[in-house]
C-alpha positions in Angstrom: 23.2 2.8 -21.6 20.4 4.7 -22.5 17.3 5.7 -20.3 13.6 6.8 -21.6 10.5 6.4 -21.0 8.4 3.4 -22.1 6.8 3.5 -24.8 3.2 1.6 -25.9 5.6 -1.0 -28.4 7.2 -2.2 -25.0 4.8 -3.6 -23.4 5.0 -7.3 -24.5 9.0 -7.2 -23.2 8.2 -5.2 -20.1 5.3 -7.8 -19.3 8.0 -10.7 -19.3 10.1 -8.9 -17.4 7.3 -8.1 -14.4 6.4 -11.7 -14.7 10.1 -12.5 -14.0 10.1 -10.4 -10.9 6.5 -11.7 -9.4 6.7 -15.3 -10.2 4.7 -16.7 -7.9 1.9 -13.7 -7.5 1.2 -13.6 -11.3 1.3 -17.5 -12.0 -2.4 -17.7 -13.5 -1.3 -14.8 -15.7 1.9 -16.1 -16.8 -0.1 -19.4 -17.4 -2.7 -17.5 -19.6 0.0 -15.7 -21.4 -2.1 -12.8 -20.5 -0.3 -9.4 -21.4 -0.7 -6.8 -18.7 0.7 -3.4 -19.3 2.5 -1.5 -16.4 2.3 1.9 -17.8 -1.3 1.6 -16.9 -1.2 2.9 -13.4 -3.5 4.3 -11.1 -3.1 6.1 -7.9 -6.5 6.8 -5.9 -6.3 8.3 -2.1 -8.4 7.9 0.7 -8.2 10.2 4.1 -10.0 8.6 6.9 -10.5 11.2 10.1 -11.4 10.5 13.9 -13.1 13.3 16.2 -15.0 13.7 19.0 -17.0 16.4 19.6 -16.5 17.4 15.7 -13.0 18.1 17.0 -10.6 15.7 14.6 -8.4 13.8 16.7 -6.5 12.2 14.2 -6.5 10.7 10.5 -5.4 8.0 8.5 -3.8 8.1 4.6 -4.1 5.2 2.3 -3.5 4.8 -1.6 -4.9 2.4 -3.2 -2.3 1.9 -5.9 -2.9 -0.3 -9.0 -0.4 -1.1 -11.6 -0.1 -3.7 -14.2 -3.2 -6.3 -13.0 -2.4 -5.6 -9.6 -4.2 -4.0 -6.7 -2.3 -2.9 -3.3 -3.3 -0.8 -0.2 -0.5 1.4 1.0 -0.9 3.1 4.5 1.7 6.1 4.3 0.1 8.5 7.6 -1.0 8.2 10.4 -1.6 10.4 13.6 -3.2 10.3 16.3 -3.4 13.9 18.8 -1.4 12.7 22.2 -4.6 13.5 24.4 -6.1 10.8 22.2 -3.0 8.0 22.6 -3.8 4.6 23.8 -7.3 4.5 23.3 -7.7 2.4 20.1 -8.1 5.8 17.7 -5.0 4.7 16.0 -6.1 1.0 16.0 -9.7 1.4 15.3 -8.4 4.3 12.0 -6.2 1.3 10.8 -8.4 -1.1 10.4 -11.3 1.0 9.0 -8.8 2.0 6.6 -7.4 -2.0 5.9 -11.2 -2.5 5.4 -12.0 0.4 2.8 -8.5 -0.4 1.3 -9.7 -4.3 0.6 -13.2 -3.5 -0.4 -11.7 -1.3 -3.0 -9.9 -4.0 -4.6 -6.7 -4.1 -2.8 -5.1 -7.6 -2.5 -2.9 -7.1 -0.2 -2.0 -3.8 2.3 1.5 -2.6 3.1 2.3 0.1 6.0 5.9 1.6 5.9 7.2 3.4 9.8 10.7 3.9 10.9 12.4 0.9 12.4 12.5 3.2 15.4 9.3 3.8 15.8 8.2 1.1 18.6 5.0 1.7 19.6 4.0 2.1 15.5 5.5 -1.3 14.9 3.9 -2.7 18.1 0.5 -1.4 17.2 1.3 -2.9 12.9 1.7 -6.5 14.2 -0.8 -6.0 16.7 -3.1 -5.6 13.8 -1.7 -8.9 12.1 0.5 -7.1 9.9 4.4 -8.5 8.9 7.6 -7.4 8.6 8.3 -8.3 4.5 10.5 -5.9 3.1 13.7 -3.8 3.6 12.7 -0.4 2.1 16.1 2.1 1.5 16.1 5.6 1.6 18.6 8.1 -0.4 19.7 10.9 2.0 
């Protein structure tokens, strides 16, 4: 087995095979026969801050990741100073960031947290997010 990158005379065979793993997401594409090519990704990050008092009291991190035809929203920080707990910073920073993540072009937004991490999963679905995925992590 041999492992390289890919190259620009792959992209009709990688196309299929992305279309094979999103079946239901890229439908009108596959319907089109459209050829999208994944090596065309793009990465752009947004940092959204709270403060009072022009004292920062906590932020928010979000990527808006595109790859192939497809635009996503990934929340990967967020913190809130403990003086500033339970008072909607954390809630208010999500959504702001949900909001600049969409009118970016995101379709969808995912947030990853520990499955330890109670009061971050409470405050997710809270927000109307939902457990989708298992995510693995090589130690």
């Amino acid at each position: 087995m041999k492992i390289r990158l890919a190259a620009a005379g792959d992209d009709k065979e990688l196309c299929s095979l992305y279309y094979q793993m999103h079946p239901v997401e890229e439908a009108a594409n596959i319907k089109s026969k459209k050829l999208i090519k994944l090596r065309n990704g793009r990465l752009k990050t947004y940092v959204l801050i709270s403060e009072k008092n022009g004292k920062i009291t906590g932020f928010v991190l979000g990527d808006l990741i595109t790859y192939a035809d497809f635009t996503y929203g990934s929340i990967e920080e967020l913190y809130v100073l403990p003086a500033f707990r339970r008072k909607g910073v954390a809630s208010l920073l999500m959504k702001r960031m949900v909001k600049k993540l969409k009118g970016s072009g995101a379709r969808t937004v995912i947030v990853l947290t520990n499955d330890k991490n109670k009061p971050a999963i409470k405050l997710y679905e809270h927000l109307g997010f939902r457990r989708s995925i298992y995510a693995y992590r090589m130690i």
